[in-house]
C-alpha positions in Angstrom: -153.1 55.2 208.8 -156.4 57.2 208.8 -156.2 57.6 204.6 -156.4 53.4 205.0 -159.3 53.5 207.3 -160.9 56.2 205.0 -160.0 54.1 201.6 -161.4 50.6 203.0 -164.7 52.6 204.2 -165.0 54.0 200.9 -165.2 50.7 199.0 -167.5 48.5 201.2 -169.7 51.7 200.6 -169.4 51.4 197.3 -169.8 47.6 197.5 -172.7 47.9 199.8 -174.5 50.4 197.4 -174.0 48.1 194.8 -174.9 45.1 196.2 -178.4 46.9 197.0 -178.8 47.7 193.6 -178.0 44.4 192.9 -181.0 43.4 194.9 -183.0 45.6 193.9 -182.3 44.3 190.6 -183.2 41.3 191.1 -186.6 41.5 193.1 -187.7 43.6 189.7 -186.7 40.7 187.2 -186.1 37.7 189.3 -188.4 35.1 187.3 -191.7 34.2 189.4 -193.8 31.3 188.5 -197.6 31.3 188.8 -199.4 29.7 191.4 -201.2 26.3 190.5 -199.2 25.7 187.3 -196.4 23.1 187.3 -192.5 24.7 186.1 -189.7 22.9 185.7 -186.4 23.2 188.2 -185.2 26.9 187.6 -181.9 26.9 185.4 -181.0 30.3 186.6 -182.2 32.4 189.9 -182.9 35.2 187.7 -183.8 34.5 184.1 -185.7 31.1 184.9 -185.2 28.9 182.0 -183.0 31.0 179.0 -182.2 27.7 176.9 -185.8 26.7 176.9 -187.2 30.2 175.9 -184.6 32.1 173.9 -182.1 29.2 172.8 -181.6 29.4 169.0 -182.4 25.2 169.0 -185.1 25.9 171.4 -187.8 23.6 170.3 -186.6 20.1 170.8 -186.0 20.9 174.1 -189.3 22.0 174.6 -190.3 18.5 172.9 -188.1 16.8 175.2 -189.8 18.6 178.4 -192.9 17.9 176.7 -192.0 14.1 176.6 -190.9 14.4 180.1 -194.0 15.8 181.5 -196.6 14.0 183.0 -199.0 17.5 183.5 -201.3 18.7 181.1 -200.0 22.7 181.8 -196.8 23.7 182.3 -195.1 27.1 182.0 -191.2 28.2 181.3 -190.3 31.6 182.1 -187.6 34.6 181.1 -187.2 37.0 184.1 -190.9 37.9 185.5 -192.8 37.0 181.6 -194.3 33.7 182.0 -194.8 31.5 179.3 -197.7 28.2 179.5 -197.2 25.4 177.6 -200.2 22.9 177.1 -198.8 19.1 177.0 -202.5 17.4 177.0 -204.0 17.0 173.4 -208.1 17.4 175.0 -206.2 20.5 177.0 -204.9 21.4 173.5 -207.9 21.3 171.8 -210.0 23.3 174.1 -207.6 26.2 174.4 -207.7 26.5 170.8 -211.3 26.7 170.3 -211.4 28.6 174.2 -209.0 31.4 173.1 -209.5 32.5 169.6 -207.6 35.6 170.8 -203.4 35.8 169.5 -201.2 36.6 172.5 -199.5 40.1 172.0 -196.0 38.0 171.3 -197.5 38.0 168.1 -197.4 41.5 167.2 -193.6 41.0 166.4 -193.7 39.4 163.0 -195.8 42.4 161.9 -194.5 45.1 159.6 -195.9 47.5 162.0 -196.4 46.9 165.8 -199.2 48.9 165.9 -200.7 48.2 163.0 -203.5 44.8 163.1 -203.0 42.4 160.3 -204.8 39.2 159.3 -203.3 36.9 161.1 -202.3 38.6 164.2 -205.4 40.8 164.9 -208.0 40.2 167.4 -211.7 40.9 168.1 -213.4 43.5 165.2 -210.3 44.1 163.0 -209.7 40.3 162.7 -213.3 40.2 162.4 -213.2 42.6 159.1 -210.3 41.0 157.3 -211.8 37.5 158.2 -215.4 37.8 156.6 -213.9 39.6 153.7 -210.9 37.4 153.3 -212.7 33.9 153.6 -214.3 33.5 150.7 -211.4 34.6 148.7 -208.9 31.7 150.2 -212.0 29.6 149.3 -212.2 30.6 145.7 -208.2 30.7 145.6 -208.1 27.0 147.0 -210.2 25.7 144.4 -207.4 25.6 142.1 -209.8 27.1 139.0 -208.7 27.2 135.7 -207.0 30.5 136.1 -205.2 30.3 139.5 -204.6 26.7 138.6 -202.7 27.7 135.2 -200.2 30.5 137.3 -199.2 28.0 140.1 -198.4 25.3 136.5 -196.4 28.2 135.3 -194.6 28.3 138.3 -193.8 24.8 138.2 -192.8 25.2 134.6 -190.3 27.7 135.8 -188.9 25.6 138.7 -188.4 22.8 136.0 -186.8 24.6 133.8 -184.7 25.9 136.4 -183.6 22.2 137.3 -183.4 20.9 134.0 -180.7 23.8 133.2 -178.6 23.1 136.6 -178.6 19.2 136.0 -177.2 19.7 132.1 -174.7 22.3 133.2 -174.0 20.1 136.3 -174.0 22.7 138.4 -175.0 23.4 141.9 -178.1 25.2 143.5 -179.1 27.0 147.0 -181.8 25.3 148.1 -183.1 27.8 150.2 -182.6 30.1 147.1 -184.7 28.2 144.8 -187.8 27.3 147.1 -188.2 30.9 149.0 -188.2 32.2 144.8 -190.7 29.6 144.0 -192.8 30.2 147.5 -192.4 34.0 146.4 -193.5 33.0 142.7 -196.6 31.1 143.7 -197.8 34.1 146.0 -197.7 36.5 143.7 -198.8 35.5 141.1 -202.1 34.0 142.7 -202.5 35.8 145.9 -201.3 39.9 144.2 -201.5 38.8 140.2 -198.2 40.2 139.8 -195.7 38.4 138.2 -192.6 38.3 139.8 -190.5 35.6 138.3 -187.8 35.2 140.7 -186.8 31.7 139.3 -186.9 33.7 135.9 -183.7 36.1 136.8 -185.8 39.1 137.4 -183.7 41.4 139.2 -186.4 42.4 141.6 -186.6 38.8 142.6 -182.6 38.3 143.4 -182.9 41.6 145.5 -185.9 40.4 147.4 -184.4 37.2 148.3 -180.8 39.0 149.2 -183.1 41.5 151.5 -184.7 38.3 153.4 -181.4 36.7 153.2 -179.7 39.9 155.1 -182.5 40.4 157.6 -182.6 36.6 158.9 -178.8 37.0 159.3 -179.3 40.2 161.2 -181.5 38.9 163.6 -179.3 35.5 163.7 -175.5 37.2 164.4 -176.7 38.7 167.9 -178.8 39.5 170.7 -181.0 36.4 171.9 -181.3 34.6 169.4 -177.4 34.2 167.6 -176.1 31.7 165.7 -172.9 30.2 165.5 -170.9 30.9 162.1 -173.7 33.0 160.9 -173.0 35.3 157.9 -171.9 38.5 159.0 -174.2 41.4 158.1 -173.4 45.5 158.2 -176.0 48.1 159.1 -175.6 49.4 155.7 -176.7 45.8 154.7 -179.8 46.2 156.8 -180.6 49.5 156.0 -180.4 48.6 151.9 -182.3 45.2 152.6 -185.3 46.8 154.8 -185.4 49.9 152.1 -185.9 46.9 149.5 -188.8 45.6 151.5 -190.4 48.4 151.4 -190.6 49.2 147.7 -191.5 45.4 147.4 -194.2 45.9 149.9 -195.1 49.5 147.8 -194.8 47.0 144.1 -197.6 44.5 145.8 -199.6 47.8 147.2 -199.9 49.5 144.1 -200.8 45.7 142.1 -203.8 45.5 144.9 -205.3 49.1 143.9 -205.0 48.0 140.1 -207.6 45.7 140.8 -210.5 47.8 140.5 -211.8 48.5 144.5 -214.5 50.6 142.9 -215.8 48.2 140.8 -217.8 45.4 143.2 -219.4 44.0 140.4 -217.2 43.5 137.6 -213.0 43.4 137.8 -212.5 41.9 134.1 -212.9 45.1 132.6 -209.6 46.2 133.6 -207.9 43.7 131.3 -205.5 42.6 134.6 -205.0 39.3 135.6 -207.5 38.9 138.3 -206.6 37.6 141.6 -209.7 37.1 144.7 -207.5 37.6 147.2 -205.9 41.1 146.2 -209.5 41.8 144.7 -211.2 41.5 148.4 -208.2 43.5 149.9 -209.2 46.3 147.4 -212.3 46.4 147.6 -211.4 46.7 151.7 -209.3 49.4 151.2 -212.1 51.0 148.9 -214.4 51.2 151.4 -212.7 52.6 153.6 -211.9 55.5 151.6 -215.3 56.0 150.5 -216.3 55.9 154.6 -213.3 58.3 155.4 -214.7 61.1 152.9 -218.5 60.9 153.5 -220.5 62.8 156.1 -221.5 59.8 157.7 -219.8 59.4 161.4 -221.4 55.9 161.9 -220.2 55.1 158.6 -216.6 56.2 159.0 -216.5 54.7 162.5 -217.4 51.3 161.2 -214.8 51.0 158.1 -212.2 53.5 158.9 -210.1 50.5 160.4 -208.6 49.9 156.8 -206.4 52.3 155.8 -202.6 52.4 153.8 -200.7 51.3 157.1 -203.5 48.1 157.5 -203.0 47.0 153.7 -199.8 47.1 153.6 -199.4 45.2 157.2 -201.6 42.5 155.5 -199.5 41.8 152.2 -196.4 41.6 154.8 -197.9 39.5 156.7 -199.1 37.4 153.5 -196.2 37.3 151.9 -194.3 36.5 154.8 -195.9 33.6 156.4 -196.7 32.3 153.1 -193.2 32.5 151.4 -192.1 30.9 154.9 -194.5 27.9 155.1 -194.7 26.9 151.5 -190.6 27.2 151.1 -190.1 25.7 154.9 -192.1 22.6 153.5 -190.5 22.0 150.6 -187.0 22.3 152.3 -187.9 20.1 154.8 -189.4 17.6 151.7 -186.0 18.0 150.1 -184.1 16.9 153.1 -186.2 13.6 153.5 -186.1 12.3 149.6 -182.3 12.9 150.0 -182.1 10.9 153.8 -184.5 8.5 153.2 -183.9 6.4 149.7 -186.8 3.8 150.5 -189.3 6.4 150.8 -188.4 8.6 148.0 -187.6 5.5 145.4 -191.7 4.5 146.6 -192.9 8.1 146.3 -191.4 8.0 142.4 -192.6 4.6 141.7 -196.1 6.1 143.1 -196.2 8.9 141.0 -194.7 7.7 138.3 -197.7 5.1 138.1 -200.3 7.7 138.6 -202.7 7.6 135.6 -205.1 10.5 136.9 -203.8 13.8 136.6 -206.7 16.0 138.1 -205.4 18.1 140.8 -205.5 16.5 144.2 -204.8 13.3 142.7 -201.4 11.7 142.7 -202.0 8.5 144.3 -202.5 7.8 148.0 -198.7 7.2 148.8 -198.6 11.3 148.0 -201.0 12.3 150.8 -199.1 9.8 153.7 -195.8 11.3 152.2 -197.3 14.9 152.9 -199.0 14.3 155.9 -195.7 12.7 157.5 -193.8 15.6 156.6 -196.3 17.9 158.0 -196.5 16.0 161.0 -192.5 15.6 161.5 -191.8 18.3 160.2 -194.5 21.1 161.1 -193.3 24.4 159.1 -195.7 26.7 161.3 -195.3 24.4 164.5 -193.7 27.4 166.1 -197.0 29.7 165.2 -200.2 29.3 167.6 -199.6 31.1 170.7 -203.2 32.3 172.4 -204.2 34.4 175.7 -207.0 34.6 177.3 -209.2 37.7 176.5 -211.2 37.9 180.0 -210.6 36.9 183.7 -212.2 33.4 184.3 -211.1 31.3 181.8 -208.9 28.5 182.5 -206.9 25.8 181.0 -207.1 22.1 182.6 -208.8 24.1 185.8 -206.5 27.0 186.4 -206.8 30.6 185.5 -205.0 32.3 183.1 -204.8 35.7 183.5 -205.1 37.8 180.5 -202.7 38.4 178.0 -200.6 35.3 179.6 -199.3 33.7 176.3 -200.3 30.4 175.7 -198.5 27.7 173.6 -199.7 25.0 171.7 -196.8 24.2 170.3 -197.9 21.7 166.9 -194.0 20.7 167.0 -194.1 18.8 170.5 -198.1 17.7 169.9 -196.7 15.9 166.7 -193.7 14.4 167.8 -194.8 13.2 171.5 -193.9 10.3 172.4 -197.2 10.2 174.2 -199.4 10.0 171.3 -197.6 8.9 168.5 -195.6 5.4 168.1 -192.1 6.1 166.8 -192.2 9.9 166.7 -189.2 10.4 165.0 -189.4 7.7 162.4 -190.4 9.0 159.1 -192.6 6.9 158.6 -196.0 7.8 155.4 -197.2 4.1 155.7 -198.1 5.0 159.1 -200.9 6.7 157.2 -202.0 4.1 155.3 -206.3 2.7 156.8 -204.3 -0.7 157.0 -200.9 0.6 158.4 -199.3 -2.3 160.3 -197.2 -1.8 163.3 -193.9 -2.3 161.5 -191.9 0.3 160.5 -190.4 -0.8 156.9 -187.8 2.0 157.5 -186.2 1.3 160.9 -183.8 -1.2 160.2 -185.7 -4.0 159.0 -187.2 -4.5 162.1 -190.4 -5.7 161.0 -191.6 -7.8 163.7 -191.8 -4.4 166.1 -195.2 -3.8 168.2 -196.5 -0.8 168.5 -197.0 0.5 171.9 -198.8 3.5 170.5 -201.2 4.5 167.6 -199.7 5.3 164.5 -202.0 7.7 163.3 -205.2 9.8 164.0 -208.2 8.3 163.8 -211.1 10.3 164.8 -211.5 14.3 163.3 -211.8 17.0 166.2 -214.7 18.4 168.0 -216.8 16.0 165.4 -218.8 13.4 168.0 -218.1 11.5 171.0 -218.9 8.3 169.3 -215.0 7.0 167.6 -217.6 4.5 165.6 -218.4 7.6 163.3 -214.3 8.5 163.1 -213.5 9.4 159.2 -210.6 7.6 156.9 -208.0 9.9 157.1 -205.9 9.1 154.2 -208.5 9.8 151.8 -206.8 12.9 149.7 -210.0 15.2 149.9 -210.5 14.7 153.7 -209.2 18.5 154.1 -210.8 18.4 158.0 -207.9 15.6 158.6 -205.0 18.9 158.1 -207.2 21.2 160.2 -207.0 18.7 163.2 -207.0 15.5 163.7 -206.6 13.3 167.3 -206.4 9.5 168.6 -209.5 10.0 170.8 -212.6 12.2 170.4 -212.4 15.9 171.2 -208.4 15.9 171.0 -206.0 17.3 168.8 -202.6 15.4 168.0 -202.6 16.6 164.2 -202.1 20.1 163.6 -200.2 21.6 160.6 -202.4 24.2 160.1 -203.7 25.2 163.3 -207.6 24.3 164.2 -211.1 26.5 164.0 -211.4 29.8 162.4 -207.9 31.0 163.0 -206.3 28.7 161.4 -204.1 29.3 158.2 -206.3 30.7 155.9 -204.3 29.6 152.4 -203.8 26.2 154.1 -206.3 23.9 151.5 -204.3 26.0 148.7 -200.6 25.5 149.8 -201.6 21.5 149.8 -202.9 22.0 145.9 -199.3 23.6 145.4 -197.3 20.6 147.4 -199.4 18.0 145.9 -198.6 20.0 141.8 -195.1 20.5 142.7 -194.4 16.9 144.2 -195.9 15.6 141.0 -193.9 17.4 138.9 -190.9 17.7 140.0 -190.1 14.0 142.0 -190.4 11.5 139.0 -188.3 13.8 136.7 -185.4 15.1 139.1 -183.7 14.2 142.1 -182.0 16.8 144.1 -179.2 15.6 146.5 -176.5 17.6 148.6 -173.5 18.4 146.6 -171.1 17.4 149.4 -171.6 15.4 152.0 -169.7 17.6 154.6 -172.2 20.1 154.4 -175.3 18.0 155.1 -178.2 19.8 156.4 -178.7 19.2 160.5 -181.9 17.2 161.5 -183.0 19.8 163.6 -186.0 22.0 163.3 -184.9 25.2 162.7 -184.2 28.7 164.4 -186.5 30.6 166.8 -185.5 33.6 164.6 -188.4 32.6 162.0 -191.4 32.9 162.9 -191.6 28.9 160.7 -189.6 26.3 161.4 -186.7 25.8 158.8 -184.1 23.1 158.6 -180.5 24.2 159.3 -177.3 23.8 158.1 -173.7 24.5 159.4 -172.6 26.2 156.0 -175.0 26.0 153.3 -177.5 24.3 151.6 -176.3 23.7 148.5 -177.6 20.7 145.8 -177.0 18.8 142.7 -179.8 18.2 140.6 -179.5 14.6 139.1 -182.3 12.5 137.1 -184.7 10.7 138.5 -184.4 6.8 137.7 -187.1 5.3 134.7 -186.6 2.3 136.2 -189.2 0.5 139.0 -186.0 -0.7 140.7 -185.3 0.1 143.9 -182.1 2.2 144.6 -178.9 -0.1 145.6 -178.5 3.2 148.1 -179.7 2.6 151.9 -181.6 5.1 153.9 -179.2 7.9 156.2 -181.7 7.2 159.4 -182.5 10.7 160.1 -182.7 10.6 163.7 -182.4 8.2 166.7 -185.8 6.5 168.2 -186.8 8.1 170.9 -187.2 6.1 174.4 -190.2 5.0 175.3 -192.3 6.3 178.6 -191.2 4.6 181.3 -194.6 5.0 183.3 -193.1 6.5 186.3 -194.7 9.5 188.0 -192.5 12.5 189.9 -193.8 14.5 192.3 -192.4 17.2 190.2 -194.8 16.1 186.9 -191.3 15.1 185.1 -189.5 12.1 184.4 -186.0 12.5 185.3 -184.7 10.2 182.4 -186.2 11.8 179.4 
C-alpha cells in the first residue's frame, strides 16, 4: 500500500505547487482599483470588467454605465491597467484643455510604435508637426478654387459611380464605395495624387482589399473577435500589410515631388500643388538639410523628422481620415434609409436650395449633420489623455501619470443627462426655435422635454449664457469644436476641443456638406435586402472610429431620388428604443441599479 501513499502525496504536491502559482498569479494581475475614484461592481476577481473594456460592442455599455452614474470620474479596469472615465461635462471640459498630452494607448494606431506622428505625439514633436501643419489644414479648409475643384471631381466620380449601378440595377458595398471615396478625397487634396479608386484603378481595389483583410484580421481573434467574421490567412495579411506599405512608399515619394527645397515658390514644378503635403516636405527638407550641416544645435533642433516620421504621418493621415470621412457617410447612409421623414425633408431642403456657394445648402443641412455627428460620433472612440506631471487632478483626485483618461464623445452625446431623447434622431432639435416635440417619435407631439435639446452656449467662451452664440448658423465652426448646455462645459464634441483637436475637421464638413448636396436630391441608396439590414450599433472597438455594423454585409441599391415635394407613403424604421429617463435616485455606489 506504500506506492498509494507515495502516489496521493505526489499529486496534492503537484496540486499545492500549482495552486501557489495560481496565487501567485493572481496577486501579479488581479485587477486593483485606485483609491478615491468610484468603479463599478467587479465582473471578474481577476480581469475586473472584460465586457466593458475589451468587448467588441463595448461602447454602449460604457454609455449605459455612463447613464447609470451619478459621479463625475469613474474608472473600469483589465487586470492591474486602470482605465478613468469622466461622466461630468465641466469635468470633461477641463481635462481636455488640463491634459493636452495623448495617453500612450494611443501609440497603437501608429504605423510604427516608436515612431511620433501628428496626432499621437506629445510635447516638442507634436509641437513641430503642429506649427507647421496648422496653417496648411487652414488653407486646405478654405475650400479654394483648386482644392475645391479635386473634392467636385470626386463627387463627379461617386455620381457617376451611382448613376451606372442604378441603370444596370445592380448592387453596391457600401463600405466599398465610401472608404474609395474617403481614400479619393484625401489624396487628391491632402498628397495631390490621384488615386481614383471609384475610377477602377487597380491600386485603389488592392488598397481597399488590404484594409478589408487587416480589419478582419484583427476582428477573427484575440480580444476583440467577431462573430461570423470573414476568415483571413496569414498569407492574406502578409500580402495586405506588403500592399500598405508600397501605398505608404506611393504617398512618400508624391510628398518629396513637391518641391521641399523650394520655400518660396512650388508652381514651378508643374504638379498639382497640395499645402498639406507641401508643409510635410518642406519638414522633411529641413531636416535633411540640419542632418548634413556642421551645426549640432542645428541638427538637434530639426533632426526629429526623418523617413520613419513622414511616413508615420501619411499613415496616420490617411488612416484617421479615410476612417472618419467614410465612418460618417456610412452612418449618413444608414439614417436616410431608417428614417424616411428626415430624408424626404433633407431632399425637399436641398432640392430648394437656390445658393450654391460652398457651405450653403440650407439650414436643414447643418441640423441634419450636426445630429449625425452627435448620434453618431465617427471619432467618439478617439480622445483618450494622461496626465503629464504628478499633481494634476480630475474633479479633485490625482491622476497619476500616464493613467489613460477617457472622454469618451460617444457617451457625452448620447447621455441621457444632458440631452432630451438621446437616441432620437432628431436635426429639428437643432433648429434656434426647436420645440420640444419630436416630429419623429411616433407622432407624439404633445411630449415635454425634461432636458435641453441642444447646446446653447460655446465652451470656455464667458460665464455670462446671455452672450451664448446661435448654433445652427452654418459658419459657426466653434459650435463642432465644442459646444455645452451651461458655460464652461462640453456636451458637443465631434471633433474633439482646443488645439488637439482634428486638424482637417472644418475641411471634412466642406466635403459632407458638397457630397450631401450632390448626391441626396439625385439618388437614394437603400439596402438590397432587408435580411441583411445594418445593426444600430456603433461599431467595433477594432477601429480606432466608430463604424456601423452589419451581420453579413452592407450591400445597396441605388434608386432615384423622388422630383416630387411629396412626402414618401413609406414610414420611418425607428432606429432605436427611447431611453428611460433618470429616475433621480442616488446609490451609495454612484449607480443606479435600473439603468
Amino acid at each position: 500500500m506504500s506506492w498509494w501513499y507515495y502516489l496521493w502525496g505526489s499529486v496534492l504536491a503537484v496540486v499545492g505547487f500549482l495552486a501557489y502559482l495560481f496565487y501567485q498569479g493572481y496577486k501579479k494581475i488581479s485587477a486593483k482599483p485606485m483609491e478615491g475614484i468610484p468603479c463599478p461592481p467587479l465582473t471578474h476577481p481577476m480581469l475586473g470588467h472584460p465586457e466593458c473594456m475589451i468587448h467588441p460592442m463595448k461602447h454602449e455599455m460604457r454609455l449605459s454605465m455612463h447613464n447609470g452614474a451619478r459621479i463625475p470620474i469613474h474608472q473600469l479596469l483589465l487586470m492591474k491597467k486602470v482605465a478613468l472615465f469622466v461622466n461630468d461635462p465641466i469635468e470633461a471640459l477641463r481635462t481636455l484643455l488640463q491634459f493636452p498630452s495623448k495617453a500612450s494607448s494611443c501609440k497603437s494606431f501608429r504605423y510604427d510604435e516608436d515612431v511620433p506622428d501628428i496626432l499621437t505625439a506629445n510635447g516638442s514633436d507634436w509641437q513641430l508637426r503642429h506649427e507647421a501643419l496648422a496653417p496648411a489644414f487652414s488653407e486646405m479648409a478654405q475650400c479654394g478654387p483648386e482644392s475645391a475643384s479635386k473634392v467636385d471631381v470626386c463627387v463627379e466620380r461617386l455620381q457617376h459611380v451611382l448613376q451606372q449601378a442604378q441603370e444596370a440595377s445592380s448592387v453596391l458595398d457600401m463600405r466599398r464605395i465610401w472608404s474609395l471615396f474617403a481614400l479619393d478625397v484625401i489624396c487628391w487634396t491632402a498628397f495631390a495624387y490621384d488615386l481614383n479608386g471609384l475610377g477602377g484603378s487597380s491600386l485603389g481595389a488592392d488598397i481597399y482589399d488590404s484594409l478589408d483583410i487587416l480589419a478582419a484580421s484583427q476582428q477573427q481573434e484575440g480580444l476583440y473577435s467577431f462573430p461570423n467574421v470573414r476568415q483571413v490567412t496569414k498569407d492574406d495579411i502578409s500580402r495586405a500589410q506588403s500592399t500598405w506599405k508600397v501605398f505608404l512608399q506611393t504617398l512618400f515619394d508624391a510628398v518629396l515631388r513637391m518641391g521641399g527645397d523650394n520655400d518660396d515658390d512650388d508652381s514651378s514644378s508643374g504638379l498639382p500643388q497640395s499645402s498639406v503635403a507641401r508643409q510635410l516636405s518642406h519638414l522633411h527638407s529641413k531636416h535633411k538639410q540640419a542632418a548634413s550641416s556642421d551645426s549640432a544645435a542645428e541638427t538637434a533642433k530639426t533632426s526629429v523628422y526623418g523617413d520613419a516620421e513622414l511616413r508615420n504621418d501619411i499613415h496616420q493621415l490617411v488612416r484617421h481620415g479615410y476612417e472618419s470621412l467614410a465612418g460618417t457617410l456610412m452612418w449618413t447612409t444608414y439614417v436616410l434609409y431608417r428614417h424616411r421623414k428626415v430624408r424626404h425633408q433633407l431632399e425637399t431642403s436641398l432640392r430648394n436650395a437656390s445658393d450654391e456657394k460652398d457651405g450653403e445648402g440650407g439650414e436643414y443641412l447643418e441640423c441634419f449633420l450636426k445630429e449625425i455627428l452627435r448620434r453618431y460620433p465617427a471619432a467618439g472612440n478617439m480622445t483618450i489623455r494622461c496626465a503629464e506631471a504628478t499633481g494634476q487632478d480630475v474633479a479633485g483626485v490625482d491622476i497619476p501619470v500616464d493613467v489613460p483618461v477617457h472622454v469618451h464623445i460617444f457617451s457625452l452625446h448620447n447621455s441621457v443627462h444632458l440631452w432630451d431623447r438621446p437616441k432620437d434622431f432628431w436635426p429639428e432639435r437643432w433648429l434656434a426655435a426647436a420645440s420640444s416635440a419630436n416630429p419623429d417619435s411616433d407622432g407624439d407631439a404633445t411630449a415635454t422635454a425634461t432636458l435641453p435639446s441642444r447646446p446653447t452656449c460655446p465652451f470656455a467662451r464667458t460665464a455670462s449664457p446671455a452672450a451664448a452664440l446661435t448654433v445652427n448658423h452654418q459658419d459657426n465652426y466653434e459650435d463642432y469644436h465644442g459646444t455645452g448646455f451651461e458655460p464652461d462645459s462640453v456636451a458637443f464634441l465631434p471633433f474633439s476641443v482646443s488645439d488637439r483637436r482634428c486638424p482637417a475637421s472644418i475641411f471634412a464638413l466642406r466635403v459632407l456638406r458638397r457630397t450631401l448636396r450632390s448626391i441626396v436630391p439625385r439618388f437614394r441608396l437603400n439596402v438590397a435586402e432587408e435580411r441583411v439590414m445594418m445593426e444600430d450599433d456603433i461599431g467595433g472597438s477594432w477601429s480606432a472610429t466608430l463604424w456601423p455594423w452589419a451581420h453579413e454585409t452592407m450591400l445597396i441599391r441605388v434608386q432615384p431620388a423622388p422630383t416630387s415635394s411629396e412626402p414618401s407613403v413609406q414610414q420611418d424604421s425607428d432606429g432605436g428604443k427611447r431611453p428611460a429617463q433618470d429616475d433621480g435616485n442616488d446609490d451609495d455606489d454612484g449607480w443606479a441599479k435600473d439603468e
